[in-house]
C-alpha positions as CSV (number, residue, x, y, z in Angstrom):
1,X,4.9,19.2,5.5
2,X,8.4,19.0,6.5
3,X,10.3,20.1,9.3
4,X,12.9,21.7,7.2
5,X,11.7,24.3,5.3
6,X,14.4,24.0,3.2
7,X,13.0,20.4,2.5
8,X,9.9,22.0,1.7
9,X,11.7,24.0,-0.8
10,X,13.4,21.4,-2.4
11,X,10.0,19.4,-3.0
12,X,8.9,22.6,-4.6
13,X,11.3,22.7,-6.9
14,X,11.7,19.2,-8.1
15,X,8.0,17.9,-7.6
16,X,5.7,20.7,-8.5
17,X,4.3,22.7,-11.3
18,X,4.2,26.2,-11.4
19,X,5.4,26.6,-7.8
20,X,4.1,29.9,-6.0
21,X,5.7,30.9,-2.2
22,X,3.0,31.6,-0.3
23,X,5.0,32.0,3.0
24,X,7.9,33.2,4.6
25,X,7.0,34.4,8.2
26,X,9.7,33.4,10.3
27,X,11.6,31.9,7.3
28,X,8.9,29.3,7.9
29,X,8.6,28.6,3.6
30,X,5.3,27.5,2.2
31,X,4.7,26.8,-1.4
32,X,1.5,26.0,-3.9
33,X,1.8,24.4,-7.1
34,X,-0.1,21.6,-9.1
35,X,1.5,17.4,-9.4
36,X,-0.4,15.6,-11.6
37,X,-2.8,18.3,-12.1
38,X,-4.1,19.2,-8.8
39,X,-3.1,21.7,-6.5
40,X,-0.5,21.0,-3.6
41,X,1.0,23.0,-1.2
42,X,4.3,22.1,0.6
43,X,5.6,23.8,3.8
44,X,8.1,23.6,6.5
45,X,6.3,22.7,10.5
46,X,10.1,22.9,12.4
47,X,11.3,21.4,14.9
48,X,9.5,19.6,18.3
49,X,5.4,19.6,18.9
50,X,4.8,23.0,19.9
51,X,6.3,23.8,16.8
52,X,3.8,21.7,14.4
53,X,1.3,22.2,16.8
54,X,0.8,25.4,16.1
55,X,1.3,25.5,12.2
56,X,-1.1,22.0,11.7
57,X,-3.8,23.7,14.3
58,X,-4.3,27.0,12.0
59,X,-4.0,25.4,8.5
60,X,-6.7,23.0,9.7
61,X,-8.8,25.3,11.4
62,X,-8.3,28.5,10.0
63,X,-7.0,28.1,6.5
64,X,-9.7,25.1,5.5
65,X,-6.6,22.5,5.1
66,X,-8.1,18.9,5.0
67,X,-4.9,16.3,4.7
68,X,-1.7,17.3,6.1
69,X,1.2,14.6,5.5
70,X,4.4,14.8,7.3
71,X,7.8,13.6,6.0
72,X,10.6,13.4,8.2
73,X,13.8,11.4,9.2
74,X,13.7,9.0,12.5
75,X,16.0,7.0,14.8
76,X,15.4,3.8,14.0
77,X,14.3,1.1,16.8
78,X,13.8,-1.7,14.9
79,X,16.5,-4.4,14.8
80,X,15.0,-5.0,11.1
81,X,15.0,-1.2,10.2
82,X,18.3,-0.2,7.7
83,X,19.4,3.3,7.2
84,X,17.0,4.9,4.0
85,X,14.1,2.4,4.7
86,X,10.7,4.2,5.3
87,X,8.3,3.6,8.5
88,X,4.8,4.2,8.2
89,X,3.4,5.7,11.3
90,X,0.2,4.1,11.8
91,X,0.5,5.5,15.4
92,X,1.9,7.6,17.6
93,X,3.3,7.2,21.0
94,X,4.2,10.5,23.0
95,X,6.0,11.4,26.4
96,X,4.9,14.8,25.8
97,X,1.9,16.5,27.6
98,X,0.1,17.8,24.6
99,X,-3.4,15.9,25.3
100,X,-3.4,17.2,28.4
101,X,-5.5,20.3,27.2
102,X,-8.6,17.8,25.9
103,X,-9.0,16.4,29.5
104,X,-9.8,12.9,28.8
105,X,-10.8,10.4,31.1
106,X,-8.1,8.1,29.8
107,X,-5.0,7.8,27.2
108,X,-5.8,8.7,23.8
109,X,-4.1,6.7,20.9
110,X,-3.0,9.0,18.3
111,X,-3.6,7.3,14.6
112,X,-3.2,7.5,11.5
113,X,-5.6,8.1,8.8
114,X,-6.7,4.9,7.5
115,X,-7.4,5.4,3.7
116,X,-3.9,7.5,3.2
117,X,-2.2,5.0,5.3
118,X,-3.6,1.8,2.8
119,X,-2.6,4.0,-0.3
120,X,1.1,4.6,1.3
121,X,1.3,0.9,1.8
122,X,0.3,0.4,-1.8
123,X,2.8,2.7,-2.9
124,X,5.5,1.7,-1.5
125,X,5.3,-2.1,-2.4
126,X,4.6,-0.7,-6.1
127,X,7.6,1.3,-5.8
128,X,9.8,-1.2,-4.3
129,X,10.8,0.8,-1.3
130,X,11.5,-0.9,1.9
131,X,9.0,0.0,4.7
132,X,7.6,-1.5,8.2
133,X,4.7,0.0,9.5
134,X,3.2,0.2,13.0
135,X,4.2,2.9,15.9
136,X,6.7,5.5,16.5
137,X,7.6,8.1,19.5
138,X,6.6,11.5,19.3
139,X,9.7,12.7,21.8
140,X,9.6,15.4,23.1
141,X,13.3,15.5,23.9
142,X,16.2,15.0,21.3
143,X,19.3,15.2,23.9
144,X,18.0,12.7,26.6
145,X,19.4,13.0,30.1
146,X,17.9,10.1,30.4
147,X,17.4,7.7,27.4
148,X,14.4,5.3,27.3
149,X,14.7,3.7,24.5
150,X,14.9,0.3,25.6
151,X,11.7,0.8,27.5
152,X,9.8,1.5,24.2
153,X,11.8,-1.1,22.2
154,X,9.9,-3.7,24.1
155,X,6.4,-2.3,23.0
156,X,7.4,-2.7,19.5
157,X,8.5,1.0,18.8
158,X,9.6,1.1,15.4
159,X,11.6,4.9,15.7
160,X,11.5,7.7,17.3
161,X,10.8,11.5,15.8
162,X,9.7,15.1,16.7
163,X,6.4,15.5,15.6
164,X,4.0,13.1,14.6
165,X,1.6,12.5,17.6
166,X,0.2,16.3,17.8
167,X,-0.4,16.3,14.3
168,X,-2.3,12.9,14.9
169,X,-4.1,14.6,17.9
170,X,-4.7,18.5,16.0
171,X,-6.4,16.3,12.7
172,X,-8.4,14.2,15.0
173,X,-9.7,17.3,16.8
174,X,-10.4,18.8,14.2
175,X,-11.9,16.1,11.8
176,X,-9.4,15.6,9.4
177,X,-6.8,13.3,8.2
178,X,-3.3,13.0,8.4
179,X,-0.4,11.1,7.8
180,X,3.2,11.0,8.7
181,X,6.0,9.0,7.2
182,X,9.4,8.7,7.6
183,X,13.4,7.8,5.9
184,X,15.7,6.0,9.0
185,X,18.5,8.3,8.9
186,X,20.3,6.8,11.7
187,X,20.0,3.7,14.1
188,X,19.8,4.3,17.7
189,X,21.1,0.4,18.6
190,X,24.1,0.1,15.9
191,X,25.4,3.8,16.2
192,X,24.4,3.7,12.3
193,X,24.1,7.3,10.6
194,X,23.4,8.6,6.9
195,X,26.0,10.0,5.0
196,X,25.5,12.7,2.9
197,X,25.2,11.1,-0.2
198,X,22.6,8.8,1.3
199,X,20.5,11.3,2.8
200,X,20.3,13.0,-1.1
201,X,19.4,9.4,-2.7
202,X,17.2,8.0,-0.1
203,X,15.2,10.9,1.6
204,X,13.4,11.6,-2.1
205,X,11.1,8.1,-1.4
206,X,8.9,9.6,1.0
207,X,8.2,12.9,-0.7
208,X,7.6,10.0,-3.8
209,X,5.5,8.0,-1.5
210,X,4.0,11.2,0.2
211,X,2.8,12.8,-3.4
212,X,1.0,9.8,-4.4
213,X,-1.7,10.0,-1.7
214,X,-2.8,13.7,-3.3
């Protein structure tokens, strides 16, 4: 799953077999076609977690989906991060409410799946793409009146993104696995951004990376 649905399209188009749309509601696109000989479907989730909430919650509990793996672009935290390098979310910080609903007694940690996360790591260092792995935030808000970066930076933050952490939560809820895995595509403490060229050259590595755990 993507956030752009126009991403979606594109991994339709150059990755799979046979491609089928299955979707279009709310020019939300969703495709089904075969890599490798088994069957995968690729769909946009949009923007923010109400957004993937919503779509991850009924493929998982209405439509029988097992593995839902999410490719997007972050800010990068990381003083070691470049722009195109990939970041494995092996977990998920939030400053949204969305746990709220379970009532815990505590602070859950939203992880990754373990097995997927192993094969990504694989994959990438057989690939020779540059990664990091460890944890991202799952922000709720893209145009900050009040920017906390910093304040996450000294955790060991490696970026910051949309959606991951209800995805996380919806697969754990529902016991199943999920992924998510990202291209830098700017730099929040050197002002670095992607140029367009870049964005075409370097964003393919994660679907890459993202087709290999099927």
């Amino acid at each position: 799953m993507a956030g752009d649905p126009l991403r979606a399209k594109f991994m339709a188009d150059h990755y799979l077999e046979n491609p089928v749309q299955f979707n279009n509601v709310r020019g939300m696109l969703g495709f089904t076609g075969t890599y490798n000989g088994k069957p995968v479907s690729v769909m946009g989730h949009g923007m923010g977690i109400p957004s993937i909430a919503i779509y991850t919650y009924e493929l998982f509990n209405f439509y029988g989906v097992k593995t839902i793996i999410r490719i997007g672009s972050a800010g990068a935290y990381h003083k070691d991060l470049k722009i195109g390098d990939l970041v494995l979310a092996m977990g998920a910080c939030t400053d949204s409410n969305y746990a709220a609903q379970y009532q815990l007694p505590g602070t859950f940690c939203p992880i990754a799946d373990f097995d997927l996360l192993v094969k990504a790591v694989d994959t990438c260092k057989k690939l020779d793409y540059r990664y990091k792995v460890g944890n991202v935030l799952s922000s709720d808000v893209f145009y900050s009146d009040n920017p906390q970066g910093d304040k996450w930076m000294k955790m060991g933050v490696l970026a910051v993104e949309m959606e991951a952490a209800a995805l996380y939560m919806n697969a754990a809820r529902s016991g199943n696995r999920a992924m998510a895995l990202f291209t830098v595509s700017d730099h929040i403490v050197t002002g670095e951004v992607t140029t367009a060229e870049e964005r075409q050259t370097t964003f393919t590595r994660m679907m890459d990376v993202a087709l290999s755990l099927v």
